[in-house]
C-alpha positions in Angstrom: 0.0 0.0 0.0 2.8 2.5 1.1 4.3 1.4 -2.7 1.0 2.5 -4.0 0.6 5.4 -2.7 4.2 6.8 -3.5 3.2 5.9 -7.5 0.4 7.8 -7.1 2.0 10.8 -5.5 4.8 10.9 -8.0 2.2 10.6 -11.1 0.6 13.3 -9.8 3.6 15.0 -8.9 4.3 14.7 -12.4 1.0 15.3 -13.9 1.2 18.7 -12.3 4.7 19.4 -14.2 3.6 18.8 -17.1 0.7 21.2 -16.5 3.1 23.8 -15.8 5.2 22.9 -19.0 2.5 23.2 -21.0 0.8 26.4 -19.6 4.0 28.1 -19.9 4.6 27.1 -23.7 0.7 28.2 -24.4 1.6 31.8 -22.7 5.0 31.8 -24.2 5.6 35.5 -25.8 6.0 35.6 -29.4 8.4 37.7 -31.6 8.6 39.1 -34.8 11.4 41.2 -36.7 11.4 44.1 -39.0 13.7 43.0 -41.4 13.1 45.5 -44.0 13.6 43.0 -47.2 11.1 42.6 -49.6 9.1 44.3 -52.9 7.3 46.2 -50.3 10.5 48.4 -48.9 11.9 48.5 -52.4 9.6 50.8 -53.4 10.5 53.0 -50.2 14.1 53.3 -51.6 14.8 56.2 -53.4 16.9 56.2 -56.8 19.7 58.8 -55.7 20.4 59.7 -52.0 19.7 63.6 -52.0 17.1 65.1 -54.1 15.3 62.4 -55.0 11.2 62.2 -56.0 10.1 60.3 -52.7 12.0 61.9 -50.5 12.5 65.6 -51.6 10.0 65.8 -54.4 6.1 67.1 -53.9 4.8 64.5 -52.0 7.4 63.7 -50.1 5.1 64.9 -47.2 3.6 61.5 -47.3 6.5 58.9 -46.9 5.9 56.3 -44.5 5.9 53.2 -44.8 3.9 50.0 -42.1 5.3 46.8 -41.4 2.5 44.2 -41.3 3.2 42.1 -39.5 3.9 44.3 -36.2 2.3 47.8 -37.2 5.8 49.4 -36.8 5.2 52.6 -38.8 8.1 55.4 -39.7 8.5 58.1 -42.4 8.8 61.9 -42.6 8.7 64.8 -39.5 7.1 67.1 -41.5 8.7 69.2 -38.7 8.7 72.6 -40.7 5.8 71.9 -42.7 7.0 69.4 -45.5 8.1 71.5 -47.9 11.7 70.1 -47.1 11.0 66.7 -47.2 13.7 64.0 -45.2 15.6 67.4 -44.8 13.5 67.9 -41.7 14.3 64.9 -40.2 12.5 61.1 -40.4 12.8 57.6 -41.0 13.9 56.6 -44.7 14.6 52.7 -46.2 17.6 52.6 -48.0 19.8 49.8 -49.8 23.1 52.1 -50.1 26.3 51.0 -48.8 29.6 52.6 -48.7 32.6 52.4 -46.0 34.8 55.4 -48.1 34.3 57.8 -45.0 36.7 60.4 -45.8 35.0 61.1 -49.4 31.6 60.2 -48.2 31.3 62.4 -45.3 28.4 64.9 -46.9 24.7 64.9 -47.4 25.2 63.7 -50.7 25.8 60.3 -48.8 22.9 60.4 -46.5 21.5 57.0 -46.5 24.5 54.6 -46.7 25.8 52.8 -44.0 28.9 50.9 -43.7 27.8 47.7 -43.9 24.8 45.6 -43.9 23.7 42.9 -41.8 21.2 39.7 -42.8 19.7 41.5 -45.8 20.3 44.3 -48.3 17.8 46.7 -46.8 17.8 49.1 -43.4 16.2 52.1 -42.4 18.1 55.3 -42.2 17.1 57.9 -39.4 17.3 61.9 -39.8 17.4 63.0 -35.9 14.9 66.0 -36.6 16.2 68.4 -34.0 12.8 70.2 -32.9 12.0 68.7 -29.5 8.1 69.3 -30.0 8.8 67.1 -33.4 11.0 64.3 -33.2 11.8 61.2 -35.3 9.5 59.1 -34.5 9.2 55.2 -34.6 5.3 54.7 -33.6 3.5 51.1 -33.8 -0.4 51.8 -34.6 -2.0 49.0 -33.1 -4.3 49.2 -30.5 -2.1 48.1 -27.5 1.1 48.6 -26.5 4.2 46.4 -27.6 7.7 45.3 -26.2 10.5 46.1 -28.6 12.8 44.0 -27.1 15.8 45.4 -29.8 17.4 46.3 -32.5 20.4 46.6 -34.6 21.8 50.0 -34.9 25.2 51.4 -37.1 26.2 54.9 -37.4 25.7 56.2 -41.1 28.4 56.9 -43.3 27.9 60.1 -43.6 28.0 60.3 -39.8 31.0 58.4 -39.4 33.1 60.2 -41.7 32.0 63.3 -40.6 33.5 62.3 -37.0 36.6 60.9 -38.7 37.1 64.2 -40.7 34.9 66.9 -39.9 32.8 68.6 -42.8 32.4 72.0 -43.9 29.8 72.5 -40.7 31.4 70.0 -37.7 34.3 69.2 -36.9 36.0 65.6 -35.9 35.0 64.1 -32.8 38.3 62.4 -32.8 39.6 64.0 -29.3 39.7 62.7 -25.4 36.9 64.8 -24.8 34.2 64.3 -27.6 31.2 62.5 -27.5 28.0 61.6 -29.2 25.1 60.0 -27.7 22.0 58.9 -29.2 18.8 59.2 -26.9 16.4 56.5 -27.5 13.0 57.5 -25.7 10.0 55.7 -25.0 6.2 57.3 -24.8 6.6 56.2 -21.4 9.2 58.1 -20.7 12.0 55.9 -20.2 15.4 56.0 -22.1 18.3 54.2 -23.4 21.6 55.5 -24.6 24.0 54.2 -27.1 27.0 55.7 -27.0 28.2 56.6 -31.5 31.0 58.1 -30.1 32.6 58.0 -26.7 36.1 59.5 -25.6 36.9 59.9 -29.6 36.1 56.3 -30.1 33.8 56.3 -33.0 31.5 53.2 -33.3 31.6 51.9 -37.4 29.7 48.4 -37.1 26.2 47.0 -36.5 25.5 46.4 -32.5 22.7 45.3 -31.0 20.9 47.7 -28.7 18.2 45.9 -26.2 15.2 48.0 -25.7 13.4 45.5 -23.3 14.0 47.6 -20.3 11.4 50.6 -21.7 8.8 48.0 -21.4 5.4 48.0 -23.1 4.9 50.7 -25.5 3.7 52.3 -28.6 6.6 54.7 -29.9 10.1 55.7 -29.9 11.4 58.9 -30.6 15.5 59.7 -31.2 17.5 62.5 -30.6 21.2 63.5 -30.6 23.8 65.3 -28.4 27.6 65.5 -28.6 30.6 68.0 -28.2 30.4 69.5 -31.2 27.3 71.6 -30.7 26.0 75.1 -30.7 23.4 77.7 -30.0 21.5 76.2 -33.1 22.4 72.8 -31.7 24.1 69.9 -32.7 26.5 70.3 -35.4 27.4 66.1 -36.5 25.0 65.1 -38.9 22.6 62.9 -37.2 22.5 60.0 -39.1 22.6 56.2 -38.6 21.0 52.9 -39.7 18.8 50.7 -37.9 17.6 47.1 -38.8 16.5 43.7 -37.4 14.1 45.2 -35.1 12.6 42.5 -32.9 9.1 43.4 -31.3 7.1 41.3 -29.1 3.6 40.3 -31.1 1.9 38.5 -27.8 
């Protein structure tokens, strides 16, 4: 009898596991990324990097683009009005790559990166500098997501303009330069990556975890660094994104 009633305890010991297993793989959270690849960001890309029709033409007012899967959305500030298009800061796809910093390092450049990772495609982001007006990354469902990260690279226009200045900044090559992206969620909360720190300039994809801002629906980026003035920051406030993984359930 003692025997018996061991088995039993033990099958239900393990009958209640398994419960527990199973519950926790029904409830398990699920993911998806924004990989940008596709016909439907093609079309997004614009056929030269300054001046272009989508971007800088009549209706460039209207870029932005969805994902559907998630309902990540991103596209033009329209910070001054429009009229200026991604000049006013925003949230372009782009498929051009270049690592010639020291030639590259002028608007004429200003959606390459340095490199791409998984894919051909990424996003560029404009930092628009109005405060009331900022690049935006929203998702427009009706709840509240984790982002739990993404992949982030400074442009190459960025990079080269810390490498070798440009006709409006200067390098951020010294001891005491910096520039730090602010990565702030409707919530409140932000994360910082440093792009450059101490005259180290990041040039490659890292991953930046965004779990910690918790549930929300968007998140807005802004710049500062050493090289600033009255009329704010001088660096051109470019870099890439891609691979961004957002929590579905």
């Amino acid at each position: 009898m003692k025997a018996l009633r061991l088995f039993v305890c033990l099958l239900g010991a393990g009958m209640l596991l398994a419960s527990c297993d199973e519950s926790e793989n029904e409830n398990k959270v699920k993911t998806a990324t924004v990989t940008f690849e596709g016909t439907y960001w093609d079309a997004f890309i614009d056929n030269t990097q300054y001046g272009g029709p989508l971007l800088y033409g009549s209706m460039a007012s209207a870029y932005r683009w969805v994902d559907e899967d998630t309902q990540l959305s991103g596209g033009m500030t329209n910070a001054w009005g429009g009229q200026f298009g991604f000049s006013e800061g925003g949230i372009a796809i782009s498929n051009y790559v270049s690592s010639d910093f020291e030639h590259h390092n002028n608007f004429n450049y200003q959606l390459e990166a340095p490199s791409v990772i998984g894919g051909k495609n990424f996003a560029i982001v404009y930092c628009a500098t109005q405060d009331d007006n900022l690049t935006t990354l929203s998702i427009l469902d009706d709840k509240p997501h984790v982002i739990r990260s993404m992949q982030l690279c400074p442009s190459t226009y960025l990079i080269g303009a810390a490498k070798y200045g440009t006709d409006f900044s200067k390098a951020l090559t010294g001891e005491d330069d910096f520039l730090t992206l602010h990565i702030t969620a409707d919530n409140g909360k932000t994360i910082e990556a440093k792009l450059v720190e101490k005259g180290q300039i990041q040039t490659s994809w890292k991953e930046i975890s965004l779990a910690e801002l918790g549930a929300i629906r968007s998140l807005s980026f802004s710049m500062t660094g050493s090289d600033s003035s009255e009329w704010g920051l001088n660096t051109p406030a470019y870099f890439a994104i891609d691979n961004i993984v957002i929590e579905t359930r």
